[in-house]
N, C-alpha and C positions, 0 to 999 in steps of 0.2 A: 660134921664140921670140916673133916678132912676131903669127902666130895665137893663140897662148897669151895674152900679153899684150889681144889684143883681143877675145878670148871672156870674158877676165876684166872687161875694163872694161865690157863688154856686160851681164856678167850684174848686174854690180855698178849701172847706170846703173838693169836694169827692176825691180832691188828695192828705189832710190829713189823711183820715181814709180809703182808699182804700187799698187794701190789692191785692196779685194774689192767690186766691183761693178761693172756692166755698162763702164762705161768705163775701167775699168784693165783689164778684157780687152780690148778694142777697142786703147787703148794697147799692151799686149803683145803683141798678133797686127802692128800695127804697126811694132814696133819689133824681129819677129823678123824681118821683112824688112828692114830698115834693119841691125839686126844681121848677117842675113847678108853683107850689103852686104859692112860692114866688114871680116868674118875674111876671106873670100876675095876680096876685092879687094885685090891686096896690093901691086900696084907702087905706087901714090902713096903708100900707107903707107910705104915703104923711103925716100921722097924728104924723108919728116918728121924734120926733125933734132932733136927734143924740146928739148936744153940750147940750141941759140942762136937759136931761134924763137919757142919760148914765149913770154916775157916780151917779145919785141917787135912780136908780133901782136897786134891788137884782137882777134882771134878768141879767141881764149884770154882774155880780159879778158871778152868776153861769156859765152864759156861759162862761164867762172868762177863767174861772178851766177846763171844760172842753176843750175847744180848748187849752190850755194849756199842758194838756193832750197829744191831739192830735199831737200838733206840735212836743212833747219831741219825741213821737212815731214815728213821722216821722223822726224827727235828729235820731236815731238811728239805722233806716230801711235804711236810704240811706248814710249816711256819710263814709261806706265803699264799693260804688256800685261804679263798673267797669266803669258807664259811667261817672257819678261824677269825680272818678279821672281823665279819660282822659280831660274833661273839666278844671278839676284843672290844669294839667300839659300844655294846651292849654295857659291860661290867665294867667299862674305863680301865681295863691292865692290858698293858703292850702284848700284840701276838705273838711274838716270841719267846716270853716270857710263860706263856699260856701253854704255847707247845713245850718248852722246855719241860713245865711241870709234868704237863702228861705223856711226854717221854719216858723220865724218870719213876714214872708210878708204873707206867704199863712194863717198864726194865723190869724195877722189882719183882712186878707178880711175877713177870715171863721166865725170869732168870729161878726161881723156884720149878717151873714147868719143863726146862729144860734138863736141870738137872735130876730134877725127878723123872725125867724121859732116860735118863744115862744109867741110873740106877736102876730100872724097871728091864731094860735091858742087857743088864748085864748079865743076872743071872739066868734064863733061860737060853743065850748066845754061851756062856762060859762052858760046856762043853765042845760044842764047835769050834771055837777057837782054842784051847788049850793046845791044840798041837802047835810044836813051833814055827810050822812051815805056814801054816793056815795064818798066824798071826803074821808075821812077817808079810805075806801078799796082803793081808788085811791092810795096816799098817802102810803098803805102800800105794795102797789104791786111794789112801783117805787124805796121804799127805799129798800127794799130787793133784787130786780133784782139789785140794784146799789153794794148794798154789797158783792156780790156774785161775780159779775165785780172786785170790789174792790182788796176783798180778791186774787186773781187773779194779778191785774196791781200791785200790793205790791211785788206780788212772781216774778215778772217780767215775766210772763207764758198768752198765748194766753187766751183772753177772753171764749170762746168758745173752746177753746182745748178740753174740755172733754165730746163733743157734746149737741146737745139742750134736748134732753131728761134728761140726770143725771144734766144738767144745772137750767133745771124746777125743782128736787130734793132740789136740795142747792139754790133754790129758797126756797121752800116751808118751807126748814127747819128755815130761816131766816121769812118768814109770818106766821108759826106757833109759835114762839117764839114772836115775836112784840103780836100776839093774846093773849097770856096765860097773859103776864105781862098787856094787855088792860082787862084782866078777872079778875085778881088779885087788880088790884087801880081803874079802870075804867075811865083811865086818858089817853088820847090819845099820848098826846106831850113825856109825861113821858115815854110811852111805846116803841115808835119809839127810841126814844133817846139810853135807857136803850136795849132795844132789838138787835139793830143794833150796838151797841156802846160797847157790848162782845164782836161780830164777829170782831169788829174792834181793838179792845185789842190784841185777839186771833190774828188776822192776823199783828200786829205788833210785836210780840213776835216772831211771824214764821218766817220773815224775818230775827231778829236778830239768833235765832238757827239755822235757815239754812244758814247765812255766818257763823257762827262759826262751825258748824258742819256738813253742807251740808246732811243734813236729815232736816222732815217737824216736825215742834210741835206738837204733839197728846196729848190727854185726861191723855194717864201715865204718863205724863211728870210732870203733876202737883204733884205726889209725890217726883219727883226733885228738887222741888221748892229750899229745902233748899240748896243740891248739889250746884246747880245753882249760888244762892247768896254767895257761899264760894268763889268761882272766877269770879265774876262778874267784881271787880275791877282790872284784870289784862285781859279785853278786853276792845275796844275800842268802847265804844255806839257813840261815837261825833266825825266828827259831823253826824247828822241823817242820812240814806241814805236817797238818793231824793225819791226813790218809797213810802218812809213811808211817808215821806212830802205830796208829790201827793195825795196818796190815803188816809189822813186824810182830809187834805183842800178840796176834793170834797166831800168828806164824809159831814163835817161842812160845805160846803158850799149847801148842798142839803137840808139837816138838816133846817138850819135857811133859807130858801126859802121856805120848805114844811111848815115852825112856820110861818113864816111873809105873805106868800101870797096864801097858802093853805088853814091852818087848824086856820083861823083868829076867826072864831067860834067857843065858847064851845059848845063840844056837850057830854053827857055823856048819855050809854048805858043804859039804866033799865033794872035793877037786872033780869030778867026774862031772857029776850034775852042774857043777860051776861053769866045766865047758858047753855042756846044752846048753845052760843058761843065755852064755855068751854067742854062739849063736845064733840062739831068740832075740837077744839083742840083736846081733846084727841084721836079719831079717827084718827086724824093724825098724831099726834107720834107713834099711832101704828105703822101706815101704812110705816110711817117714818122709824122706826126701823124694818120693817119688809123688807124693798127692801135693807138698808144698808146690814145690814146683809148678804145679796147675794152677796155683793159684796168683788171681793179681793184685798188682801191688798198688799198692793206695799212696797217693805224696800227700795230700792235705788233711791237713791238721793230723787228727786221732782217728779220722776214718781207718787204716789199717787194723786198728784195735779194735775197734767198735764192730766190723765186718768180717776181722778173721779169727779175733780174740789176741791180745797182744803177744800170748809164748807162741802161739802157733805164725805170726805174722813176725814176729824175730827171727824164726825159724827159716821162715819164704824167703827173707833177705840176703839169705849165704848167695842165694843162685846170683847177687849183683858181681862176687866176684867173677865172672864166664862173659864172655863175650859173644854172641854167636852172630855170625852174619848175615845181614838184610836177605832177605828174600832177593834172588835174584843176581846177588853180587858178582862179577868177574871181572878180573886187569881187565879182558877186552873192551867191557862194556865203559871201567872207568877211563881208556882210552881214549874212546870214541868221542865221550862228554867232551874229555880235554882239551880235542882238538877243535871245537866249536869255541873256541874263546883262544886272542890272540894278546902272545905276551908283548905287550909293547910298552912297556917298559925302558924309556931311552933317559938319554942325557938332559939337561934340564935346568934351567938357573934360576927358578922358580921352587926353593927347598927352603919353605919357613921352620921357621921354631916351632913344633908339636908338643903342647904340654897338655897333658891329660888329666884330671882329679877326677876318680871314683871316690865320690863323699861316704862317708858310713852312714848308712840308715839316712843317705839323704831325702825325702821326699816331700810328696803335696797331700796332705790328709784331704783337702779339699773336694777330691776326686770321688772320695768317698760319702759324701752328705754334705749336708749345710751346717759347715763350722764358722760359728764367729768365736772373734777372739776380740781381747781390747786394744790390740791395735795390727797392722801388717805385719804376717811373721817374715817373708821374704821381699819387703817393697824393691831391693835393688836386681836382684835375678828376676821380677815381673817384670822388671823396669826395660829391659835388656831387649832392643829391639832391630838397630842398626848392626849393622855389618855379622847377624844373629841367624843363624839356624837353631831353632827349639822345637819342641814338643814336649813327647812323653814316649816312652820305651819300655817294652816290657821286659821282667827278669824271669827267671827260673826258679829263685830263693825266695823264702819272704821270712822273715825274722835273722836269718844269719847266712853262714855258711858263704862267705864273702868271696871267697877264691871263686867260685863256682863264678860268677858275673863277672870276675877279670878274666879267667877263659874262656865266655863267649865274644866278651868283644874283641881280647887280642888274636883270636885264631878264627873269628866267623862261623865255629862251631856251635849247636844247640846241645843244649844239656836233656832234650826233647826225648833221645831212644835210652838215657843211661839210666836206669834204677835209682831207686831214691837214696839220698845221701851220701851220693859216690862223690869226691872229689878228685878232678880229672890231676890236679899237680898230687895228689897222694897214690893213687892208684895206677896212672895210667904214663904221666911224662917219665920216661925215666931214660930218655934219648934228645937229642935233638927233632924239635921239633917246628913245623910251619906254623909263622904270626907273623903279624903285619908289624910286630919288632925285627926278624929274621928281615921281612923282605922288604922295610924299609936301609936296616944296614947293608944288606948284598947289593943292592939294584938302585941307592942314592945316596951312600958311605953317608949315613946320619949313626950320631953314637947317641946307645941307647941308653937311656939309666934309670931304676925303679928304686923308689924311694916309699917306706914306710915307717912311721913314726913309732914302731912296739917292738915287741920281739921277733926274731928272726925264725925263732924255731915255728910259728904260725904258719900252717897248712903249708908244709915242706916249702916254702916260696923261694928258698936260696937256689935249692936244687932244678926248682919247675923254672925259675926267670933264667937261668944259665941255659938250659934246654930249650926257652921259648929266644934266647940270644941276646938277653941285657949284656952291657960290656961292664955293668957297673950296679953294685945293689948298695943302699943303704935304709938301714935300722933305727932303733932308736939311740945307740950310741954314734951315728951320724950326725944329731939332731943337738941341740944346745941347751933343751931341757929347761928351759926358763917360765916357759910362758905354759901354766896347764889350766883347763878346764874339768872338774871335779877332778879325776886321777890318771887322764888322760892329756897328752901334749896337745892343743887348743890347733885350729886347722888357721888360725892368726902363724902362728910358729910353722904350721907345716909348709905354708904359702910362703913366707917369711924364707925358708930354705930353700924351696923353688928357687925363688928371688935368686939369692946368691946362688944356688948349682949352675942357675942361667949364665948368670956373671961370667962366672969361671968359664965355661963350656962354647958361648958363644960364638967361638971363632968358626967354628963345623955348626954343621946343619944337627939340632939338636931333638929326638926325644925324650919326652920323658912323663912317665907313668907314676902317679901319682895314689897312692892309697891313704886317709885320713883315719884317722882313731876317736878324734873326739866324741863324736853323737853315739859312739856306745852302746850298748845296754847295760847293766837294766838301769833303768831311770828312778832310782830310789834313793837319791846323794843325797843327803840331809846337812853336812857340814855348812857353816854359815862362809866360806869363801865361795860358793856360788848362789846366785841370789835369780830367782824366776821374775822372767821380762814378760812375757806371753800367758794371759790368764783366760780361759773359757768364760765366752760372756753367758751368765744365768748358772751357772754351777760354781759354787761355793766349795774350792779345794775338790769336788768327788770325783776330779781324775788328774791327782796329783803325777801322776806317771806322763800324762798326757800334754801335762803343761810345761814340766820339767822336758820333754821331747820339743815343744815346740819352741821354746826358750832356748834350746842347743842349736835349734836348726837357723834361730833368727842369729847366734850368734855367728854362724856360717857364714850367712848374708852379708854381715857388716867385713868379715872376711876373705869372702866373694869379692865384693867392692875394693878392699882393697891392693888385691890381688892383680884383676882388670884395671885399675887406678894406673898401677907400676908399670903396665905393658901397652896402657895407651903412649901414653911417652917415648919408649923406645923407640928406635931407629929401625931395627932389624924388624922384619915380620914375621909376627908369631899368631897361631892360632890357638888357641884357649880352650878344649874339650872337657863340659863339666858333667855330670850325672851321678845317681846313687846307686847304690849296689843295692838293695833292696828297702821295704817298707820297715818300721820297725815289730816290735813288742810290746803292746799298751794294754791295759785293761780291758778284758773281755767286754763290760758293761761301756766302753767306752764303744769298740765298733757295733753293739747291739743296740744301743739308745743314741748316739749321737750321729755315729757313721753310717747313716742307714742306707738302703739295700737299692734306694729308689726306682722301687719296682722292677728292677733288673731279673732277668732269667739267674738261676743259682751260676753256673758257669760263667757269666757273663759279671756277676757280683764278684765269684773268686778271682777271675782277672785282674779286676779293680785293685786287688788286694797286690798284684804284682808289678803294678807300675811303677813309674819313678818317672821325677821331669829329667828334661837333657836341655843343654843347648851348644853350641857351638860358635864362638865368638872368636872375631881376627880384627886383628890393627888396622885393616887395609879394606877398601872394599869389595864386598861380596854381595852377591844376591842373597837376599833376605827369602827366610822360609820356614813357615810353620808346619809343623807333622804332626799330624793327628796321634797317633800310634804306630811308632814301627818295635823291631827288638834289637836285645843288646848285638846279637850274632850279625845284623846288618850296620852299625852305627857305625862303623870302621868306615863303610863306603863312603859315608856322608863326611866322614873326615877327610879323605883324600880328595873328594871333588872341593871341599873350602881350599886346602892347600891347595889344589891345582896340580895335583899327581895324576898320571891316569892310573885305573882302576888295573888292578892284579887279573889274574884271568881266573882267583875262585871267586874275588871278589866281582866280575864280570858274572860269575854264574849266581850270586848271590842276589845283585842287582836284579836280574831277569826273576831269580827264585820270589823277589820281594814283590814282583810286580803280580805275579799269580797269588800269592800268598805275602800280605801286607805284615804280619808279627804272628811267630810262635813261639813256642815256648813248654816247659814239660806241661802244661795242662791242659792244652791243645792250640788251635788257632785261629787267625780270625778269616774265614770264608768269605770271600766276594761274592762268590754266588749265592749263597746264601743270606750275606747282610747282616751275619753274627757270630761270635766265637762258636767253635763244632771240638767237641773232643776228638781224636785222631781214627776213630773209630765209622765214624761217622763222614768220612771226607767222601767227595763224588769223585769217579775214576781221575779225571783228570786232574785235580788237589792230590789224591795218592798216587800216582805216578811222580809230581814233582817232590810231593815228600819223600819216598822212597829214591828218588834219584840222591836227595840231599843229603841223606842217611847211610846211601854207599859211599859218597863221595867224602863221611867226614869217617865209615871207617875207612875206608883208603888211607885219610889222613892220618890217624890215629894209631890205628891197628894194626893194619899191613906193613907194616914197616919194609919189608924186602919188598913189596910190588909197589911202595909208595911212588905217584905219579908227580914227577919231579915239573912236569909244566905247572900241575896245578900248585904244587906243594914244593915248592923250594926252598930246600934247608940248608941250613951251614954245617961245612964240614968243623 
């Protein structure tokens, strides 16, 4: 009976974690040896009293979590399989309900199999391990392989996806961490705890950024911190998702199994050996930092994780702090450029009013498949034709990180050579520095003013707009706080203040930079003071996120209109610069079934993903013109030709750059010779010579600060 019973729980355990591919055979050749273990090893099994052991071993509490685990794994591997449903549609009971069941049956047996696998081994290992030192590296080798897993089952990403080799990596880097803090207290429990118990922080945080913004948490981000906590309370942490649940409770549950039934001994290292130790550590952060480092870095979505294993690929991201220079770089070279473009820049009685609005999360889903809706979400910006420069433009961001797209347009710079997640006002302004705010104030006394409707402490902007040469920043205590849209001040109110700054400012030639808050994320506002305009025609609510999104963007529209309404009227001439800072945050099932892919190359589909419409509208008239796609880094040009400025002399080199190279951006560009987007990899000599020109000349900008080349880049003292 008792062979019977544990052939069952055997078989039951390998068609929980069985897999169809290479490593759920490797697993099931595994586990037929461990299996046999079980059935024919049968005295310790007889000594198991099931009813009065159970429930009072920690073993069985771990196993639990882990088959636990397994079964979740399995409801979600088969609850939509072909054979599943025909068997549903056979016996009339829902397929997930069907899976459910035999999740839970196949748990139980496996969860006996397991723990009887823990037992079976314990006592012919308990002499090898009895010593303290053997257990302690036991102990650290099991919780690190486990975190590494972890960090993984959290991101809901294959254990192993990112192969066994970079797998031992994001091993090592989680055993060399548990070491240093064992070299630092000389305290075991502590170390493990403490050690293990970052990574699992860190991989709890990543979970939550990556449903909010579908990109993974890196090492920059911790200068977000503050960003962060400005809108924390207008997403939704609760309740937890299940994967953070899971992979903390096996975490804790390993934890207090390796304290109660492992490490029941104090054992503490003498100081001597503690210093080898440390040492070994250190030799292995080299070694650590020297293989990251080779490797590259992924911007979209969870790719990083997926490719390099997430701890090992948080690990690659420290190198974003360093900067090193283009291949090729020298003042001489950036001289030479300089002096092929003439500053002419003169006197002028031709200096309109410049107002700029970078919309949040303004965009056109349209771009992406065939969306209907029940009625027009932006009829009056389609409408928008006369005295209109429009298109579409690419970003560098898509779901957030908003700052990043107000320093490509105000500086002409691409976010193209910097590391994922760097924000250039967090990291990198922290001087005076060259924008088409500087050298509009120096070279046509226009006073400049940026205006944002939130908090000020968001991605350092007091400190980076003083540096890029606002004369003037306003907040949301600037603002009059009346008019809001879910929990945010409505772009009605932000335009609204436009209005009046205009008023006041008029007499001088006026910028001004405009950032909006309302279209938010995440789109999950339930309160009945906002009510959804914009509904998916043929889905029935199943992408509430979706329609809440485009319901904020028509409310835009009607505030668009009214905006352009107030400034047809005026006397003075002003030009009107509208665009979004990136696409938003919707439902995965939303761009996989609605927003479809229309046959596009992958590359050419993730582009899509980074657009955003523009248009450029004036009082006065203008030659009218449509752009197919250009990027944020060149839009500045097209402002100064509506105004009737002449072009700067980076913006002279930008213009020419545009002409060989139409929009790039970090995930590459789009190739004329070619006829379609080319990773950067991929460009033919004459594309990589201009990119690589473009890349010295924005560190020159940026970076060089003592050789900064003051024709191209003229800043204010």
């Amino acid at each position: 009976m008792l062979t019977l019973l544990a052939i069952i729980s055997y078989i039951s355990f390998l068609m929980l974690i069985t897999l169809p591919s290479i490593y759920g055979i490797v697993i099931s050749a595994l586990l037929c040896v461990v299996g046999s273990s079980l059935i024919f090893w049968k005295k310790p099994l007889k000594t198991i009293d099931i009813f009065s052991k159970f429930f009072r071993d920690p073993d069985f509490y771990f196993s639990l979590l882990f088959t636990a685990y397994f079964g979740f794994c399995f409801y979600n591997r088969w609850k939509g399989s072909a054979k599943i449903q025909l068997i549903s549609s056979i016996i009339s009971i829902p397929s997930g309900i069907i899976t459910a069941i035999a999740a839970v049956c196949l748990s139980l047996c496996g969860l006996f199999f397991l723990y009887c696998v823990i037992q079976q081994l314990k006592k012919p290992l308990s002499p090898f391990i009895a010593k303290p030192f053997i257990r302690i590296l036991i102990s650290c080798v099991i919780v690190s392989i486990a975190t590494v897993m972890l960090a993984q089952v959290m991101l809901d990403i294959r254990i192993f996806s990112m192969g066994y080799f970079k797998f031992f990596w994001g091993t090592l880097i989680v055993f060399i961490t548990i070491l240093a803090f064992y070299c630092l207290t000389g305290w075991i429990k502590t170390s493990i705890a403490i050690g293990t118990g970052i990574y699992m922080l860190i991989s709890t945080i990543n979970v939550y950024i990556y449903s909010f913004s579908r990109r993974l948490f890196e090492p920059v981000d911790i200068f977000s911190a503050g960003t962060a906590m400005n809108v924390l309370n207008n997403f939704n942490l609760f309740p937890i998702p299940g994967r953070i649940l899971v992979g903390l409770g096996i975490w804790l549950a390993l934890i207090i199994f390796l304290f109660i039934k492992f490490l029941k001994t104090k054992y503490r290292l003498p100081a001597k050996r503690r210093i080898i130790l440390a040492v070994c550590c250190i030799i292995g952060i080299v070694s650590i930092s020297g293989y990251a480092s080779t490797l590259k870095i992924y911007t979209w979505r969870n790719h990083g994780a997926i490719i390099n294993g997430y701890i090992l690929d948080f690990a690659a991201n420290f190198k974003v702090i360093s900067v090193d220079k283009p291949d090729g770089y020298s003042v001489e070279n950036i001289n030479k450029t300089a002096d092929k473009y003439s500053n002419n820049a003169d006197e002028t009685d031709k200096k309109p009013h410049i107002i700029v609005i970078m919309d949040e999360a303004f965009s056109d889903l349209s771009i992406l498949g065939d969306i209907q809706t029940n009625k027009e979400v932006t009829p009056f910006i389609s409408s928008l034709k006369e005295n209109t420069v429009s298109g579409y433009t690419l970003t560098s961001i898509s779901g957030g990180t908003t700052a990043n797209s107000e320093y490509e347009f105000l500086t002409g710079n691409s976010m193209s050579w910097m590391l994922p997640n760097i924000v250039p006002y967090q990291q990198y302004i922290h001087s005076s520095t060259y924008s088409m705010v500087s050298y509009l104030k120096s070279n046509y006394d226009y006073q400049c003013i940026a205006m944002h409707p939130y908090l000020a402490s968001g991605w350092n902007r007091p400190s980076a707009y003083s540096h890029l040469g606002f004369d003037k920043t306003m907040f949301i205590n600037d603002f009059p706080q009346k008019d809001y849209i879910r929990e945010y001040i409505s772009d009605k109110e932000m335009f609204d203040t436009v209005i009046d700054t205009y008023e006041k400012n008029k007499n001088n030639p006026l910028f001004l930079f405009g950032v909006t808050m309302q279209n938010h994320s995440d789109y999950t506002y339930s309160k009945d003071d906002f009510n959804k305009s914009i509904s998916l025609v043929g889905y029935d609510n199943d992408y509430p996120k979706a329609e809440q999104y485009l319901s904020l963007i028509h409310e835009t529209d009607k505030a668009v209109e009214h905006l352009v309404s107030y400034f047809e009227s005026v006397d003075e001439e002003v030009v009107i610069v509208f665009f979004g800072d990136h696409q938003p945050i919707l439902e995965d099932d939303f761009y996989d079934n609605i927003a479809n892919k229309k046959g596009a190359t992958q590359l050419e589909d993730r582009q899509n993903r980074y657009k955003v419409p523009f248009f450029i509208w004036a009082n006065y008239d203008i030659e009218e013109k449509q752009v197919e796609c250009t990027s944020l880094n060149y839009l500045s040009s097209y402002v100064y030709d509506v105004a009737g400025l002449p072009l700067p002399p980076y913006n002279q080199f930008l213009r020419e750059l545009e002409e060989k190279i139409p929009s790039i951006n970090v995930q590459g560009f789009y190739s004329l010779e070619s006829g379609c987007y080319l990773p950067f990899d991929q460009a033919s000599k004459k594309e990589k010579e201009w990119i690589l020109k473009y890349e010295q000349l924005q560190y020159n900008s940026l970076f060089d600060i003592k050789n900064r080349n003051k024709k191209l880049f003229p800043t204010l003292k």
